[in-house]
C-alpha positions as CSV (number, residue, x, y, z in Angstrom):
1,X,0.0,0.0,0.0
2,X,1.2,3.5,-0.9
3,X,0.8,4.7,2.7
4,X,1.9,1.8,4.2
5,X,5.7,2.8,6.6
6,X,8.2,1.4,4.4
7,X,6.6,2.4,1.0
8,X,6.7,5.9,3.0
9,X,10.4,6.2,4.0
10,X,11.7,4.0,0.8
11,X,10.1,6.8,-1.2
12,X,11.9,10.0,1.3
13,X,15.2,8.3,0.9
14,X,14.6,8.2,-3.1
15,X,14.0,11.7,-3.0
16,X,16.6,12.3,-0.8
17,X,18.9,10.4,-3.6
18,X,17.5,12.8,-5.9
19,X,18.5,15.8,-4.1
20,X,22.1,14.3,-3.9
21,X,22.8,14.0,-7.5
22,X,21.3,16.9,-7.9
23,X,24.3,18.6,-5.9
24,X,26.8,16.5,-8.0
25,X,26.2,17.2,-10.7
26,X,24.8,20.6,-11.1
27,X,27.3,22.7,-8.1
28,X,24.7,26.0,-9.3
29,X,21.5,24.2,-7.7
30,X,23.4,23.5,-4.3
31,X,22.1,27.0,-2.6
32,X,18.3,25.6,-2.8
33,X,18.9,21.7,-2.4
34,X,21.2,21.7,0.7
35,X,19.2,23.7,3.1
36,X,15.8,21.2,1.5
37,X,18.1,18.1,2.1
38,X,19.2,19.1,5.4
39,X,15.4,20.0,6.3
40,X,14.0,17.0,4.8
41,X,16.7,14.3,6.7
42,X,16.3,16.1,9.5
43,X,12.6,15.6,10.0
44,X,12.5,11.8,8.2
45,X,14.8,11.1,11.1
46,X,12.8,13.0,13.9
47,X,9.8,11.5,12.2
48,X,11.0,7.8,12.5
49,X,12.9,7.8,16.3
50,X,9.6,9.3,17.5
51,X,6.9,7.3,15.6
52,X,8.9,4.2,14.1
53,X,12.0,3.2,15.9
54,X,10.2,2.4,18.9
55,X,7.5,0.3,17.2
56,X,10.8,-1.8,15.5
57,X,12.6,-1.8,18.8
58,X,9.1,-3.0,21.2
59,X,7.4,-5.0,18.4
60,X,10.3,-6.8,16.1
61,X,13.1,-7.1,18.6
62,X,15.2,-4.5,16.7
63,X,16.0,-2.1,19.7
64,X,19.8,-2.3,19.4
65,X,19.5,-1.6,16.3
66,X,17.4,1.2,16.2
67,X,19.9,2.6,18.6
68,X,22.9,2.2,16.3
69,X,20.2,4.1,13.5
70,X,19.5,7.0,16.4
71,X,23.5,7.4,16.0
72,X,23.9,7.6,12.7
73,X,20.6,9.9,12.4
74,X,22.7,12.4,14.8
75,X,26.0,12.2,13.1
76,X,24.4,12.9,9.3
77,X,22.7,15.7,10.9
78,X,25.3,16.9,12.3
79,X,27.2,17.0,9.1
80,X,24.4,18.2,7.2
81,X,24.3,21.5,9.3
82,X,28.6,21.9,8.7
83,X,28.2,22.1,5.3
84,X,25.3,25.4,5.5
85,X,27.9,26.9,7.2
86,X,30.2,26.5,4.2
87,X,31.0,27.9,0.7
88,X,29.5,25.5,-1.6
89,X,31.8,26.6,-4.8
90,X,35.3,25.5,-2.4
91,X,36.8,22.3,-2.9
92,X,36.5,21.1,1.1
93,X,32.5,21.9,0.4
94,X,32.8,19.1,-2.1
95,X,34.9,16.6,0.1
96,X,32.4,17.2,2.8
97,X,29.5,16.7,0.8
98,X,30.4,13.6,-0.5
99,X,31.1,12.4,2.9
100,X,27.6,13.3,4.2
101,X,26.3,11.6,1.3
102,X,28.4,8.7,2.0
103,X,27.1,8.6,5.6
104,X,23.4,9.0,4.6
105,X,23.6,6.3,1.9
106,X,25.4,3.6,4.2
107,X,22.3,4.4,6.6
108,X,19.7,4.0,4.1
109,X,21.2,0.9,3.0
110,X,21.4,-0.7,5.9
111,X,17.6,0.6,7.0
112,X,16.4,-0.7,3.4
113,X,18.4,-4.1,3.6
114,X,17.8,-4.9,7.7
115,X,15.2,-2.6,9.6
116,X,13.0,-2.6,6.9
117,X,12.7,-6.1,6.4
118,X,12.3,-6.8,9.6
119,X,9.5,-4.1,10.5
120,X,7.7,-5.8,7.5
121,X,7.9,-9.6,8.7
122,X,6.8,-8.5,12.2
123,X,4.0,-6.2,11.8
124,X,1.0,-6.9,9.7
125,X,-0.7,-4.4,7.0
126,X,-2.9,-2.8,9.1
127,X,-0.1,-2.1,11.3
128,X,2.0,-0.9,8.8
129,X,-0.5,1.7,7.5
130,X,-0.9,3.1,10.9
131,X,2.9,4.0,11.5
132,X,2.6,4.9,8.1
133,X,0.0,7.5,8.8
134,X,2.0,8.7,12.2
135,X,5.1,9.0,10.0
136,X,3.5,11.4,7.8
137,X,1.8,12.9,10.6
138,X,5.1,13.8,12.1
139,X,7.2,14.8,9.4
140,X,5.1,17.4,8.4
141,X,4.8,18.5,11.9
142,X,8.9,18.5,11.8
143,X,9.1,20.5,8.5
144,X,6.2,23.4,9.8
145,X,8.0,23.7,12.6
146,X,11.5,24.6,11.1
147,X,10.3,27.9,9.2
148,X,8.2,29.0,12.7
149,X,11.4,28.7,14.7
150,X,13.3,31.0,12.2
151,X,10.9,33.5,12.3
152,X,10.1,33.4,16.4
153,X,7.4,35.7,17.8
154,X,6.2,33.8,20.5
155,X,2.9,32.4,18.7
156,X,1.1,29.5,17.7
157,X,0.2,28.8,13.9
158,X,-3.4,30.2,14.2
159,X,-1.4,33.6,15.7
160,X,-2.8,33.3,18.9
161,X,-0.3,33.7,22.3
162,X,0.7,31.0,23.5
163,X,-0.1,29.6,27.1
164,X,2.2,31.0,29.6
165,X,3.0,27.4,31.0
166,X,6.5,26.9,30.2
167,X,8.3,23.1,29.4
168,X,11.7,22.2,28.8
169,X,10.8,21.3,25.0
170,X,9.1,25.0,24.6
171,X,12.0,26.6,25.6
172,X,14.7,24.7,23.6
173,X,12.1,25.3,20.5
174,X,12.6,29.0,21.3
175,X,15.9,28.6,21.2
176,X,15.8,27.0,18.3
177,X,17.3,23.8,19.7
178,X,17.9,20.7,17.6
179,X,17.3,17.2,18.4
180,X,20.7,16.5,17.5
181,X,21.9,19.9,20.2
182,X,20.1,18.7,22.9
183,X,21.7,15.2,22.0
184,X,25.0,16.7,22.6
185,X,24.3,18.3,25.3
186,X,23.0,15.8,26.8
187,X,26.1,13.4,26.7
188,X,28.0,16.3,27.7
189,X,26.2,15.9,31.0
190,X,26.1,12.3,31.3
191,X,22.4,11.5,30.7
192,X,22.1,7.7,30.1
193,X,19.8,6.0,27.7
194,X,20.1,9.5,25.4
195,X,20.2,7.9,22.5
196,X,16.7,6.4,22.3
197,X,14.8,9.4,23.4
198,X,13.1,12.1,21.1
199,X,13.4,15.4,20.8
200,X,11.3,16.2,24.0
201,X,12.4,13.6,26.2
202,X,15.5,15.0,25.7
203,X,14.7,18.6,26.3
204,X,13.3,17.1,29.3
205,X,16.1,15.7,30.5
206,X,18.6,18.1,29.3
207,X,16.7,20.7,31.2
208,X,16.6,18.5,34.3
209,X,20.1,18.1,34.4
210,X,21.0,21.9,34.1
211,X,18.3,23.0,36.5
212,X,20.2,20.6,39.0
213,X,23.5,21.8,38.5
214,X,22.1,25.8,39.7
């Protein structure tokens, strides 16, 4: 079914293949695909450690594995965010492109070849469809969000204030906090079992942790 999870994230990671030759072999169309690459990985892998990786993890046994896939979701963002910062015309642009696209391809490969697979023989159709749905759900959720937090202001997406109840995951939005930031700060400060909580569990726990040291 076409909105089944793995027809879902086979077809992101196609278009993220797109976007890749794209930057390989046209260096002039690099300005608007990096910044849509870097968006578009960056909420695929928010969309699946919140929505899929813990259905693979709790329901086909894969949990070690979806923590070695957490990893390598942090690391390609982490590159993916370098290279914004650099000139795309320089020759080290090109060396680090190619590793990013190196690290995002060995990933996909491995999700395609063994999570995948594995997701599919565990869960039935139905099943499928629904994490599907929540995948979709999420990742459009992710990619709203990104433009809001550039622009700021303090208000929700209908332009009404927000409630004055404050959370740790409000204020890292504010801040404009990544998933992949808080996951750094969080080893920086020792939190264990970082690597298989989202974005909010680890604002959460991030802001826990500071809030202690004061």
């Amino acid at each position: 079914m076409a909105d089944d999870v793995i027809t879902m994230l086979t077809t992101d990671h196609r278009e993220l293949q797109r976007l890749f030759e794209m930057m390989t072999s046209d260096k002039s169309s690099r300005p608007l695909a990096l910044p849509l690459a870097v968006a578009m990985l960056e909420a695929h892998s928010e969309a699946e450690e919140q929505g899929v990786y813990p259905a693979l993890a709790r329901e086909a046994g894969e949990e070690a594995e979806a923590k070695h896939a957490t990893e390598e979701h942090h690391e390609a963002e982490h590159m993916g965010k370098h290279l914004l910062e650099m000139d795309w015309e320089s020759q080290e642009f090109d060396q680090a492109l190619h590793q990013w696209i190196d690290a995002v391809q060995h990933h996909v490969e491995e999700e395609e070849n063994e999570l995948l697979p594995a997701l599919g023989e565990a869960l039935d159709a139905g099943r499928l469809q629904e994490l599907g749905l929540e995948f979709a759900r999420l990742r459009s959720q992710a990619l709203a969000g990104q433009p809001l937090k550039a622009a700021g202001g303090g208000t929700s997406t209908d332009g009404r204030k927000r409630k004055q109840t404050r959370t740790a995951s409000d204020t890292a939005d504010d801040a404009g906090e990544t998933r992949a930031e808080l996951y750094d700060k969080a080893r920086e400060l020792g939190i264990e079992g970082r690597s298989t909580m989202n974005k909010d569990e680890l604002a959460r726990e991030v802001h826990k942790a500071e809030g202690g040291k004061g």
